[in-house]
N, C-alpha and C positions, 0 to 999 in steps of 0.2 A: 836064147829063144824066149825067157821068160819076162825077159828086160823089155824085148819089142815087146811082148802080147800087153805088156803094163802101160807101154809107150801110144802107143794104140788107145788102149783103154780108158787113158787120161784124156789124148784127144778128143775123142768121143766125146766124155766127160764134160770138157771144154765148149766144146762145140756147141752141144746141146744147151751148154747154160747160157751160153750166147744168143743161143736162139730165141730161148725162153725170155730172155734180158729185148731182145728186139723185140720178139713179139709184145711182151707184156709195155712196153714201155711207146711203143710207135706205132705197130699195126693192129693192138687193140684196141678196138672203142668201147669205150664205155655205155653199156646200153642206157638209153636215159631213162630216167625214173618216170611212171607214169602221172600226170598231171590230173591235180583233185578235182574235180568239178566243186565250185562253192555257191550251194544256193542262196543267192538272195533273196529277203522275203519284204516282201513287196504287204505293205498296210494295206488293204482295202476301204476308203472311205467311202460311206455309203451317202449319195445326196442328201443334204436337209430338206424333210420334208417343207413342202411349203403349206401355211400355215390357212389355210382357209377360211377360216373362222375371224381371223385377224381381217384376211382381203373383204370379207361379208361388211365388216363395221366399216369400211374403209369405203363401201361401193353408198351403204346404209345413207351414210351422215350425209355422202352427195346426194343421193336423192334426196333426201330433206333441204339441202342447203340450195338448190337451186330449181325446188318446189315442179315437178314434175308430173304433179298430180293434173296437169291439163291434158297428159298424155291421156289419162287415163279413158278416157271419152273414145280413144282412137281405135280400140279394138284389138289390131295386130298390124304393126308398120315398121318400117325399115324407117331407121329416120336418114339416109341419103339419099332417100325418094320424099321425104318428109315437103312439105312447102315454106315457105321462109315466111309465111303468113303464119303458119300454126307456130312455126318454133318460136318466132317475134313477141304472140301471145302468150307463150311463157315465159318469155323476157320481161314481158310486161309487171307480170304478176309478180316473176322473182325483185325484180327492182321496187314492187311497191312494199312486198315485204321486208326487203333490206334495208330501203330508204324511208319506209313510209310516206312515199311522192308519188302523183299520181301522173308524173309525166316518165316519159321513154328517154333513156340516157344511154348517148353512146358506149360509154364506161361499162355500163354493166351489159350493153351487148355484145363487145368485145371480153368482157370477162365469161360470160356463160357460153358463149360461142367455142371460145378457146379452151374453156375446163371442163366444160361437159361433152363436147363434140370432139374437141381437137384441131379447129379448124381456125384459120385467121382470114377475116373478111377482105376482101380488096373494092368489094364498094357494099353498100348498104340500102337493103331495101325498103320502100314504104309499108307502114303499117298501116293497113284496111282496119277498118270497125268492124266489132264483130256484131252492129246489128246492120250490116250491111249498107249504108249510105254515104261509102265513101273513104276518104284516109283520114284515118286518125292522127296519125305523126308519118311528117315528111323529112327528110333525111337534107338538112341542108351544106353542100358542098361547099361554100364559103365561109362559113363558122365549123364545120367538122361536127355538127351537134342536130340532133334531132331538134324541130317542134311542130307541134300541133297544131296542123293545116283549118284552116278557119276558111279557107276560099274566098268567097267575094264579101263574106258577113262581117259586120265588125265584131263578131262575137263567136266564137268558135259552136258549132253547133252539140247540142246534149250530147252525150251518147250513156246507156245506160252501165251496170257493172257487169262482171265477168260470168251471168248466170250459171248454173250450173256448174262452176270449177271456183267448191269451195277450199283450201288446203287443209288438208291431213294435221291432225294436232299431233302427230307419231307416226312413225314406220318403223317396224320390225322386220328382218331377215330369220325367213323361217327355215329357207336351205340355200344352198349354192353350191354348182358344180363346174367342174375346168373341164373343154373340150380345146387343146391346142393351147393357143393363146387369149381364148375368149371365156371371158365366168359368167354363169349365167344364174344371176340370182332373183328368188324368190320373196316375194316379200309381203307383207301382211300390214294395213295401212287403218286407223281409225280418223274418222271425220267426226265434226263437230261445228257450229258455227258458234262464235263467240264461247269458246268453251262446251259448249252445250247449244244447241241448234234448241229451236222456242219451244220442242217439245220436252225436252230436257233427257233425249237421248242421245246416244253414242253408235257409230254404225260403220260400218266396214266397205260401205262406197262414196261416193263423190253426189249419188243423186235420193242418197236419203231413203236409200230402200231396203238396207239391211239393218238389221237393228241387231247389237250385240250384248244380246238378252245378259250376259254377265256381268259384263262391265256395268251396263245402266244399275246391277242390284246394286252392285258396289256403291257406284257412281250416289246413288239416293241415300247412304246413307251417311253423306256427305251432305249436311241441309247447308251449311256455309260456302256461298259461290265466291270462296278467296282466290286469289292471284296463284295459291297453292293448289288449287284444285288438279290442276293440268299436270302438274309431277307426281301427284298424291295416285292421280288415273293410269296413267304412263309407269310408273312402278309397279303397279296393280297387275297391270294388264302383261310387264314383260316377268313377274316372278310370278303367274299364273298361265304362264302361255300354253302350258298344253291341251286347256280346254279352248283356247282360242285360236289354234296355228292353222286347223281345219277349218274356219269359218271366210265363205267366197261373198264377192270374189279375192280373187289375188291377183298378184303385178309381178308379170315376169320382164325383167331388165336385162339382156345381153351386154355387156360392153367386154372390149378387147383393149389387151393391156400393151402400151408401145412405151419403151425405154422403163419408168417407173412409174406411169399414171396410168386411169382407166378412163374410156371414152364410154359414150356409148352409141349404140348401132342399133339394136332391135330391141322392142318392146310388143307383149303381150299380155292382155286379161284373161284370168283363167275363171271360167266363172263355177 
């Protein structure tokens, strides 16, 4: 009796570890481990700012270079309503300043056309006088080249100079600001004729009507009218600019930046 209950017993025994042996080895799964979340950390680069101060000197030196101050007469315009007669007139002016020639050159209509506006011509307009008696320079289709229509005379008729649009011996940018893609800068302008206009002051319009009481002290205590005068004023004038930045009128310049350049579009006098 004792033998079976052992007999039995061991079965059991058996059995179970068999079980245990199947189970642990075949019907258990292994629970899987739970997966780490790993966070990546992500740099944030923050745009570079863009340098304003830099785009001012960059808009500045064009207005200077392609002498602008004919606008200034104009008030408040859109120059793609502008006339091809007033923009022509600053072409005129800017070529005689580059070349010191008193004639109209294709070259440099296509050069200011294209830098200052952004435009490339596909035909070329006559230039009218501006004391009103007709065209100054005809635009001839068979040489590609301006000249100056003489009509029936054998001698081209007078025409007097650019009255009132005399160039700015300097321009300063006193602010400028980005709306979009267009800067619109501020600018602060001194006229002079020959260095010094015959009364031997310095003035802050085009028709001689602002006189800039400061500059002129300076300016007198300079009794030497050297070649140096004009950088001697101009240094003056830009490492003392806070008593001058306020003095009207001023020249407000819109241009709009495409690809890497600046065009420009809208001009106003602020007086």
């Amino acid at each position: 009796m004792k033998k079976n209950i052992v007999i039995v017993v061991l079965l059991l025994f058996v059995i179970g570890l068999s079980g245990f042996i199947v189970y642990d080895k075949v019907l258990k799964k292994e629970t899987p481990k739970p997966k780490v979340k790993v966070e990546k950390t992500v740099e944030v680069v923050e745009p570079e700012k863009e340098n304003l101060d830099a785009v001012a000197t960059v808009l500045t030196e064009k207005l200077e270079q392609y002498n602008v101050d004919y606008y200034d007469n104009l008030e408040n315009v859109n120059f793609s309503e502008l006339s091809d007669n007033d923009k022509l007139l600053a072409v005129y002016m800017y070529g005689m300043n580059k070349n010191s020639s008193m004639d109209l050159k294709k070259a440099d209509v296509d050069d200011y056309y294209q830098n200052l506006f952004g435009q490339k011509l596909t035909s070329y307009p006559d230039l009218q006088c501006w004391n009103g008696d007709g065209i100054l320079y005809k635009y001839n289709n068979d040489i590609n080249e301006y000249q100056k229509d003489c009509g029936n005379n054998d001698s081209c008729h007078g025409h007097g100079g650019l009255d009132n649009h005399p160039k700015s011996l300097f321009v300063k940018g006193s602010s400028i600001q980005k709306e979009n893609d267009n800067y619109i800068i501020t600018v602060t302008k001194v006229f002079g004729s020959n260095l010094r206009d015959s009364d031997g002051y310095f003035y802050a319009d085009n028709k001689y009507s602002v006189k800039i009481e400061g500059l002129n002290m300076y300016a007198n205590t300079q009794r030497e009218l050297d070649t140096n005068e004009k950088t001697n004023v101009k240094n003056y004038y830009k490492k003392n600019y806070e008593q001058f930045k306020n003095i009207k009128p001023q020249y407000k310049y819109t241009f709009k930046k495409v690809n890497n350049d600046y065009f420009l579009i809208k001009f106003e006098t602020i007086k």
